[in-house]
C-alpha positions in Angstrom: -21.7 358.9 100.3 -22.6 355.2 99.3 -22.3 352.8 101.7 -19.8 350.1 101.0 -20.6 346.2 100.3 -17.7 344.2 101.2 -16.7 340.8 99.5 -14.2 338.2 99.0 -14.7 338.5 95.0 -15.8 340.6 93.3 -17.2 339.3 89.6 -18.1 341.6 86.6 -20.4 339.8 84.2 -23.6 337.4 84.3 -22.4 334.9 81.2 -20.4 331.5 81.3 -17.5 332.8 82.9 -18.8 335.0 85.6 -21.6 332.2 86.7 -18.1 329.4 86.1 -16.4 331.8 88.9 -19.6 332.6 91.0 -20.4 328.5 91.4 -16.5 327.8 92.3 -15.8 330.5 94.8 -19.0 329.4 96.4 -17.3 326.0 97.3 -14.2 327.5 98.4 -16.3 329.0 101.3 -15.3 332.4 100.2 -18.1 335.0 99.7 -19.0 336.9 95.8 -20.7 339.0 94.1 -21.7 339.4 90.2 -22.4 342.7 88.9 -24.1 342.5 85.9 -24.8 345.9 83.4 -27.6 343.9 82.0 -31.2 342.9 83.5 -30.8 338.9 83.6 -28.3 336.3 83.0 -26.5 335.0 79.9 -24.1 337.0 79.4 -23.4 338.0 75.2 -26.7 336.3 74.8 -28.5 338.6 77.0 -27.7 341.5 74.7 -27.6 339.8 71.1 -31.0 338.7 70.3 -31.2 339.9 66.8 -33.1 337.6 64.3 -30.9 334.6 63.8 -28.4 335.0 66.6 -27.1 331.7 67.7 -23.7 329.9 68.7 -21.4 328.9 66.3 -20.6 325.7 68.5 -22.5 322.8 68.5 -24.5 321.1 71.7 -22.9 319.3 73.6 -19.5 321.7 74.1 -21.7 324.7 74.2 -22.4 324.3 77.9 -21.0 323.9 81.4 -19.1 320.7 81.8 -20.8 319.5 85.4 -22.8 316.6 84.9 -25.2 317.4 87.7 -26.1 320.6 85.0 -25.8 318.6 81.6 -27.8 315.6 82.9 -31.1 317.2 83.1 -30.6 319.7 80.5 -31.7 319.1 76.5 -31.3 321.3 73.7 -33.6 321.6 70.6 -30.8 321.9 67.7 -27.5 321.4 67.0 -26.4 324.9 67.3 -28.6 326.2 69.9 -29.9 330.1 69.3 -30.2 333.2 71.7 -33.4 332.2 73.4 -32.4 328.5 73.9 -29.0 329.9 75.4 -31.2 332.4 77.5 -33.2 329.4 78.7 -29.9 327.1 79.7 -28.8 330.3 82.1 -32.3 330.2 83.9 -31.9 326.0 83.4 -28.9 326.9 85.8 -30.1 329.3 88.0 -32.9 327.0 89.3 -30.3 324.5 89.9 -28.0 326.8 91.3 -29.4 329.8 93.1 -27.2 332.3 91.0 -29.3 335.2 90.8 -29.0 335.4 95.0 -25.6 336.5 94.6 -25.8 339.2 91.2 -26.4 342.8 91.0 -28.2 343.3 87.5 -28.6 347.0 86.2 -24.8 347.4 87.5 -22.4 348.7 85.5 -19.0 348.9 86.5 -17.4 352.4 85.3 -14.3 352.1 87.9 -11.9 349.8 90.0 -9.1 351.0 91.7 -6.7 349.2 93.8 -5.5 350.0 97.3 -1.6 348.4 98.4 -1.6 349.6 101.7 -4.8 347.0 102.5 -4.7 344.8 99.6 -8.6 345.4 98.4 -10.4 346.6 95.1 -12.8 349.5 95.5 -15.4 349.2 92.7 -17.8 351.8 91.4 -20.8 350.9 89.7 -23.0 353.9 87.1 -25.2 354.4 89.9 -22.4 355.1 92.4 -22.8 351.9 94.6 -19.1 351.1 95.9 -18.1 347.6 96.3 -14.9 346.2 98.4 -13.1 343.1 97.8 -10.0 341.4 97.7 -10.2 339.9 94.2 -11.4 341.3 91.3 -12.3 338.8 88.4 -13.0 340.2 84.5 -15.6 338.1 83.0 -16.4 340.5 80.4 -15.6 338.6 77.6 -14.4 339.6 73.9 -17.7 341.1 72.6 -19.2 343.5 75.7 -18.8 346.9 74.1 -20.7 347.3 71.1 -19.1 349.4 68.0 -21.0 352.5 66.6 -19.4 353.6 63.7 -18.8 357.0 63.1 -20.9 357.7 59.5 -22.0 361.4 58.7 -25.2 362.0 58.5 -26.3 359.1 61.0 -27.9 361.7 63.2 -30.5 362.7 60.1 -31.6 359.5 59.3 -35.6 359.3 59.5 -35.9 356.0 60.0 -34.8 353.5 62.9 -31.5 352.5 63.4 -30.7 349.7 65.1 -26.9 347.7 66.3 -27.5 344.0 66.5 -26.1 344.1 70.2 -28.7 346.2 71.2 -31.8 344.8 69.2 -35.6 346.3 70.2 -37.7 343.7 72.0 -40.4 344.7 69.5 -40.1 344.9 65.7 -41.7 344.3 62.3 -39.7 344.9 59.3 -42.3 343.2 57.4 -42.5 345.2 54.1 -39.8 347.7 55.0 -36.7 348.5 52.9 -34.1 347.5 55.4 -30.0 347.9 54.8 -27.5 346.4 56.6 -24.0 347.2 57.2 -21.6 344.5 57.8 -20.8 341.3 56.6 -19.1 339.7 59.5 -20.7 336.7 61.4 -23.7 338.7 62.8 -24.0 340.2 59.5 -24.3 336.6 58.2 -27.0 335.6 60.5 -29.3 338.7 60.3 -29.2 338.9 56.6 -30.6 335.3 56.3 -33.1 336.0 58.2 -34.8 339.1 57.2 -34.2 338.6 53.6 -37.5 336.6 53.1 -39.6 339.1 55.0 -38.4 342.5 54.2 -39.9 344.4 51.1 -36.4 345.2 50.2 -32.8 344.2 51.6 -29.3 346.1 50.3 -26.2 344.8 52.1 -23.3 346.9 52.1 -19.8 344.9 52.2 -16.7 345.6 52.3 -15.1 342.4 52.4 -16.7 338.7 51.9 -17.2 336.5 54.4 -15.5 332.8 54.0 -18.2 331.4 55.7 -18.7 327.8 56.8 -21.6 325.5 56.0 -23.2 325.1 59.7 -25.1 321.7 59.0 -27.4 322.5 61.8 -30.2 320.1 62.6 -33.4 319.3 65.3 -31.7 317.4 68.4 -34.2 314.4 69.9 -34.4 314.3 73.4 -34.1 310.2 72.5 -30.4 311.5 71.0 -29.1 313.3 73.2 -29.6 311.2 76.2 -27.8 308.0 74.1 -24.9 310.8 73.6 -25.2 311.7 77.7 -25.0 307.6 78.2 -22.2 306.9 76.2 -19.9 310.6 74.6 -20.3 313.6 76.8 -18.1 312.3 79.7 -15.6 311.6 76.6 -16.2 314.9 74.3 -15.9 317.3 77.7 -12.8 315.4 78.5 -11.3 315.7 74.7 -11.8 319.6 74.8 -8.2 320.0 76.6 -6.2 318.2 74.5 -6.8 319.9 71.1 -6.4 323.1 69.7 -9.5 324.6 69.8 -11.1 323.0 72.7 -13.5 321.2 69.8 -13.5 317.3 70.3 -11.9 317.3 66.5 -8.6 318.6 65.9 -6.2 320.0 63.9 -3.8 317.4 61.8 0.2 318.2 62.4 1.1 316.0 59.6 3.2 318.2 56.7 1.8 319.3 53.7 4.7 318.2 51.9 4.3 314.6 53.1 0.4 314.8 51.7 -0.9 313.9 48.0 -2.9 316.2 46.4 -5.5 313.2 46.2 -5.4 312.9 50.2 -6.1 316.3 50.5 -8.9 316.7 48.3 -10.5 313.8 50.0 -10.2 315.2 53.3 -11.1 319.0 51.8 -14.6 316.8 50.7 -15.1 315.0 54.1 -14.8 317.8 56.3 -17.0 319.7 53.9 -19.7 317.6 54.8 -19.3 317.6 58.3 -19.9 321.1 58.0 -19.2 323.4 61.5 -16.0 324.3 61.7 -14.4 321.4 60.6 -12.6 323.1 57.4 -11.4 325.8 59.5 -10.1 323.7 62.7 -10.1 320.1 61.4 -7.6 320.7 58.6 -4.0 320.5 58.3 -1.9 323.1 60.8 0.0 324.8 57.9 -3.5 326.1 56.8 -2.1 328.7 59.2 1.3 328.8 58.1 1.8 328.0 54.0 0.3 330.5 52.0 0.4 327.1 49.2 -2.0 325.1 50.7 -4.1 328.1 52.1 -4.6 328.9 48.8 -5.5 325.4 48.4 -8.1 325.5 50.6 -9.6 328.6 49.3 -10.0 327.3 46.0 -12.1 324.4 47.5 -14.0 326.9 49.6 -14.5 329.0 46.4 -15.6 326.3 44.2 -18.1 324.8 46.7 -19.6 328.1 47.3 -19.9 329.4 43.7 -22.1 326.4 42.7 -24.7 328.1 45.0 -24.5 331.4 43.3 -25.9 331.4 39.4 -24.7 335.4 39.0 -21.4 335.5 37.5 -21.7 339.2 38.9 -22.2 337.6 42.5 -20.0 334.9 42.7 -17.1 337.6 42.3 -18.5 339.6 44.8 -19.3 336.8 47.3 -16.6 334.3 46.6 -13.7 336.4 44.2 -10.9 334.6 42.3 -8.6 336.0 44.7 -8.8 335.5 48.0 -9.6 338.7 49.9 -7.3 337.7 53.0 -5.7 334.0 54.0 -8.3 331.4 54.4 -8.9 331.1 58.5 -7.3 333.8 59.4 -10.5 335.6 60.4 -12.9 333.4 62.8 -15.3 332.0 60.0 -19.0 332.1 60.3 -21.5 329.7 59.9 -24.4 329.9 57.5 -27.2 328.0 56.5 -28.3 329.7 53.6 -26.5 332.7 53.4 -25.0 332.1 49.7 -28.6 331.7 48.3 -30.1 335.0 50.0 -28.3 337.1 47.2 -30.2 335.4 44.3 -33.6 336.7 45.5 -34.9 339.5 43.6 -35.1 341.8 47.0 -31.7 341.7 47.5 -29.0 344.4 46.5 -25.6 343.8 47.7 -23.2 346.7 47.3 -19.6 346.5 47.1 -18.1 349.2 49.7 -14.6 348.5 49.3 -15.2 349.8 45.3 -17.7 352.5 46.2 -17.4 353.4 50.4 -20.2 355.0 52.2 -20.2 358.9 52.0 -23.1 359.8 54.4 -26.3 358.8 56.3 -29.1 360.9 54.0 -32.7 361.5 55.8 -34.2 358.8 53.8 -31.1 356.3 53.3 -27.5 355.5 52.5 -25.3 357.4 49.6 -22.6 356.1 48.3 -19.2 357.5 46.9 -20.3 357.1 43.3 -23.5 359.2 44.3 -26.1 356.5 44.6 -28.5 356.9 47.0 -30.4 353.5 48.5 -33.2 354.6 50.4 -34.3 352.6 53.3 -36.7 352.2 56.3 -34.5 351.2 58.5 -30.6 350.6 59.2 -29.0 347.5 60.9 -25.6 348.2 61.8 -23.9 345.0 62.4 -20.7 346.8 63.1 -19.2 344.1 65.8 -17.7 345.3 68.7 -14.4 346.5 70.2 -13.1 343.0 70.4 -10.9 341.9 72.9 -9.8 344.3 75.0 -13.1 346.9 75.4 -14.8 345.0 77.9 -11.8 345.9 80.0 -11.2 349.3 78.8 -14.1 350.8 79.0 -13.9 350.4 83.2 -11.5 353.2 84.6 -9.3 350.4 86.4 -6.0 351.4 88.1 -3.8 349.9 89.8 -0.5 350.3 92.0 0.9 352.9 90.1 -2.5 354.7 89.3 -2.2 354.2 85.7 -5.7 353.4 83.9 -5.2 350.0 82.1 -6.7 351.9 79.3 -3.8 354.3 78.9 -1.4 351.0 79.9 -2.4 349.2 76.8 -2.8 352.3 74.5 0.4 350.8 72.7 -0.7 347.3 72.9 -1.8 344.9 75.5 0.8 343.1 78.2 -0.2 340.2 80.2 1.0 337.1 82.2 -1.0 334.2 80.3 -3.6 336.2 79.1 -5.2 336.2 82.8 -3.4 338.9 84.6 -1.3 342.4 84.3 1.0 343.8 86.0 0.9 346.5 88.3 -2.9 345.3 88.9 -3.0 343.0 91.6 -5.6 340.0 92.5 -7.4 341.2 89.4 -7.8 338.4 86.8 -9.9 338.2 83.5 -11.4 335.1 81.5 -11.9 334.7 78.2 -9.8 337.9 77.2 -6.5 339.3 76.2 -4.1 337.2 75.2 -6.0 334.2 76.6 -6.9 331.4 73.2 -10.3 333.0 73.7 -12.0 333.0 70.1 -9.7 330.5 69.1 -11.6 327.8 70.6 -15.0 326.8 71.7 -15.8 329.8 74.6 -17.0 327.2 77.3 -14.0 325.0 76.7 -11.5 328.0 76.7 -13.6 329.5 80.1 -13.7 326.7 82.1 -10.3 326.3 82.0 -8.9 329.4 82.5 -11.5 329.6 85.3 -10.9 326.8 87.5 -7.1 328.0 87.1 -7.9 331.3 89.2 -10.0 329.3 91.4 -7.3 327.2 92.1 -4.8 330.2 92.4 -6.9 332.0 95.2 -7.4 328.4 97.1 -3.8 328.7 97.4 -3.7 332.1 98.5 -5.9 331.7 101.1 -4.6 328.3 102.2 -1.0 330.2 102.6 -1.9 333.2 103.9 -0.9 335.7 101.1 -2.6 338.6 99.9 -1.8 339.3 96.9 -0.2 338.1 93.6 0.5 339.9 90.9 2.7 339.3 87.8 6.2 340.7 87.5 7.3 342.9 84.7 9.9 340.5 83.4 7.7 337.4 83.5 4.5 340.0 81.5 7.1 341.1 78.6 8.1 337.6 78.1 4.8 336.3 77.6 3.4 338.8 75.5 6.7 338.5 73.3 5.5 335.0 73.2 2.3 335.5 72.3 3.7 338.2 69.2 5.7 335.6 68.0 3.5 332.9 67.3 1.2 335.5 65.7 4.0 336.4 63.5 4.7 332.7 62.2 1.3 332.8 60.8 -0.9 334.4 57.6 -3.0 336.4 60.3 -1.5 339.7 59.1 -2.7 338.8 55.5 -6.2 339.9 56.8 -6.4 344.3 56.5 -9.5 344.3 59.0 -9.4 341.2 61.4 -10.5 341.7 65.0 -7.8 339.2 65.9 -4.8 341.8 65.4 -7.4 345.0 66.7 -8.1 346.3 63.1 -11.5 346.8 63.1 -11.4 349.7 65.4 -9.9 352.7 63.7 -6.9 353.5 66.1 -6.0 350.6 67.9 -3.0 349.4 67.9 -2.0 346.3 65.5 -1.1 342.9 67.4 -2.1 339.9 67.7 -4.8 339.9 70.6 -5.2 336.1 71.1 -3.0 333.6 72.2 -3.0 331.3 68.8 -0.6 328.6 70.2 -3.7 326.2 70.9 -5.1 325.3 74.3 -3.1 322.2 75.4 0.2 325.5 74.9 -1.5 327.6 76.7 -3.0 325.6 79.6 0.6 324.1 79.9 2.2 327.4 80.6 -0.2 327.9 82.7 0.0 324.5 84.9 4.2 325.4 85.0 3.3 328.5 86.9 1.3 327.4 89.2 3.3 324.3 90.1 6.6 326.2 90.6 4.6 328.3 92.9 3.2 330.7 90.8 6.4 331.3 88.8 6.2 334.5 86.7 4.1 336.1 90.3 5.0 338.4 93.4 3.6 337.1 95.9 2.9 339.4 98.8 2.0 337.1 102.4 -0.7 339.1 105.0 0.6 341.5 107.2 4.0 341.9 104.9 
């Protein structure tokens, strides 16, 4: 039998939140480990490297909020990419000594809960056991990669590769490449291996409303005026709007607007570019289906004058609006529009003809055309959400696999905690505002909250907390309701509501009231004493 490492906390995951939680339990005296299923830090960025993987927030929200970190740290562009990201995390680690205190090559696979001593037991998939008294879920909303289930797969000749798990070594160089998926990875991959394949055939099944990024080279001469004068401001901003972006979305009513005040402002935050349009715009782009159609006309309009195919613009940017406008996170391009003009690009139209099978040499359609290819890019996303957490066998007081708990949808008390699973938190998950904001913004937050939480444990000598069933339902009715205000359910095969995953049930997974909501909810609980908790004191 393994022998047992005991801890204080216990962390699963390298990225933002996990190194967020490793830095702050450090201070509170209190001993941690991170156990990491990849080699090195980072996080998502560790495993999504594919060509033209970067963030889809810009520098300087895209990083940790502690000045002694930001000072000394500058980023190339904008919107920073994988590698810059990768070299921020070792940026940190110098400064930091994280790596002391992480497991790499450890991949959780259980976590089960003991009452009668109040302590997590934690497997990892090379049967280490780990002890401690709090468990903290940094696994964020994009750990476990989707494979989709094609026939035929198996047969293919050629490689076949998911964007999550990208080969350190490739030339596609004068290959016939295809690529399935049009959602944001999608996006980014096709831009970038359109001008080097020999040929590149796209298969989507619905068009993606993405955003101009507007991303540009960042001066080291620039950022340091922006340190002097704005980040202090712009980290302290991210609280106080929806999205934890320093812009924000306008409350005024649509029926109080012109239609010359909203075409003005349409225009300006066009040419911001980011996701201004999406999260700078007026509220009811959520709400009335009018002015969402509104906005997609702009949209459509702006994008079609890239697109000289009448053929293409109908594919790429239809009269009708394939779902509500915002409804699905938009992507950010750069030249994603223009790709489909080149003469080595096919883009097929799999809602009108799906895919049938996986041949030896290439993809066949249900209309019997058969594309042949080199090689296959699947950028089929991931089980969003809730995978990360249900992909580890954790149980809790009543032995009941969280997996089989949430089968019928997920239950939580402010999207940080479950009950019947006590001292186990998660970040940047379920229910939490999560993709509905800037990650960083939406982390630390939710973060220092827990941090807070166990300081109070300790300081009072209680052992566990864990939410009540009352205080769970209420919450997650909360959270349903809001979703049910809005357009979301306009969208057939959003990850927001769980239907990209064939099987899983239909709700909204997010929590879409905005972060100033949400961290208010959360702020109430803690200062009535961690209202909505049982509270269990040591030795009870």
């Amino acid at each position: 039998m393994s022998k047992s490492e005991f801890y204080d906390v216990l962390i699963v995951g390298a990225g933002f939140a996990g190194v967020h939680q490793l830095v702050n339990i450090r201070k509170l005296g209190l001993t941690a480990k991170i156990l990491e299923a990849g080699s090195d830090l980072a996080g998502t960025w560790f495993w999504n490297k594919y060509p033209g993987a970067r963030v889809d927030s810009p520098m300087p929200i895209y990083q940790f909020s502690d000045p002694d970190l930001w000072k000394d740290w500058t980023f190339s562009e904008y919107y920073p990419d994988w590698k810059e990201i990768q070299a921020y995390f070792q940026y940190v680690d110098k400064k930091l000594g994280i790596k002391q205190d992480v497991s790499f090559n450890s991949r959780v696979v259980s976590a089960h809960w003991d009452d009668s001593v109040d302590r997590w037991t934690v497997t990892s998939e090379d049967g280490r056991i780990f002890r401690a008294q709090f468990l903290s879920l940094c696994t964020g909303i994009a750990s476990k990669h989707h494979m989709p289930e094609i026939k035929g797969i198996d047969k293919f000749k050629g490689e076949v590769h998911h964007t999550s798990r990208w080969p350190e070594k490739y030339d596609f160089a004068g290959k016939k490449v295809g690529v399935i998926g049009t959602g944001a990875t999608g996006v980014q991959v096709i831009q970038e291996l359109a001008p080097v394949v020999a040929h590149l055939t796209v298969f989507q099944r619905t068009p993606n409303l993405a955003l101009p990024m507007k991303q540009r080279k960042m001066s080291a001469e620039e950022q340091q005026k922006l340190k002097d004068e704005w980040y202090t401001i712009l980290f302290g901003r991210r609280y106080q709007t929806f999205s934890g972006f320093p812009h924000d979305l306008v409350p005024k009513p649509i029926a109080e607007t012109t239609v010359e005040e909203r075409a003005l402002m349409f225009e300006d935050l066009w040419e911001k570019g980011g996701f201004h349009f999406w999260l700078g715009t007026y509220t009811e782009l959520f709400t009335n289906q009018k002015f969402n159609k509104e906005a997609y006309a702009f949209w459509r309009k702006k994008v079609r004058e890239r697109i000289p195919d009448p053929e293409l613009q109908e594919k790429l940017a239809p009269m009708e609006s394939p779902h509500p406008f915002g409804v699905k996170r938009p992507s950010l391009e750069q030249k994603y529009f223009e790709v489909y003009s080149r003469q080595n690009v096919t883009l097929v139209d799999i809602s009108k003809n799906s895919i049938e099978e996986i041949t030896p040499n290439g993809l066949k359609t249900s209309d019997g055309v058969e594309y042949e290819m080199d090689v296959l890019v699947l950028a089929t996303g991931f089980d969003m959400v809730t995978g990360g957490i249900t992909s580890i066998d954790i149980r809790g007081q009543d032995g009941i696999s969280i997996k089989d708990k949430w089968s019928d949808g997920v239950r939580s008390y402010l999207g940080v905690a479950s009950a019947t699973y006590p001292n186990m938190f998660w970040i940047y998950g379920p229910q939490s505002p999560s993709s509905f904001t800037n990650g960083p913004s939406s982390i630390e937050l939710t973060s220092d909250w827990i941090i807070n939480c166990v300081k109070h444990m300790k300081e009072n000598g209680i052992s566990s907390i864990v939410p009540t069933e009352e205080a769970q339902y209420a919450y997650s009715e909360l959270v349903n309701q809001l979703g049910s205000v809005g357009l979301w359910n306009g969208a057939k095969t959003s990850w927001y509501l769980g239907k990209n995953i064939q099987g899983k049930k239909t709700q909204m997974l997010q929590f879409p009231g905005g972060i100033p909501t949400y961290a208010k909810l959360c702020n109430e609980s803690a200062a009535k004493g961690y209202e909505g908790f049982d509270l269990k004191r040591t030795g009870a």
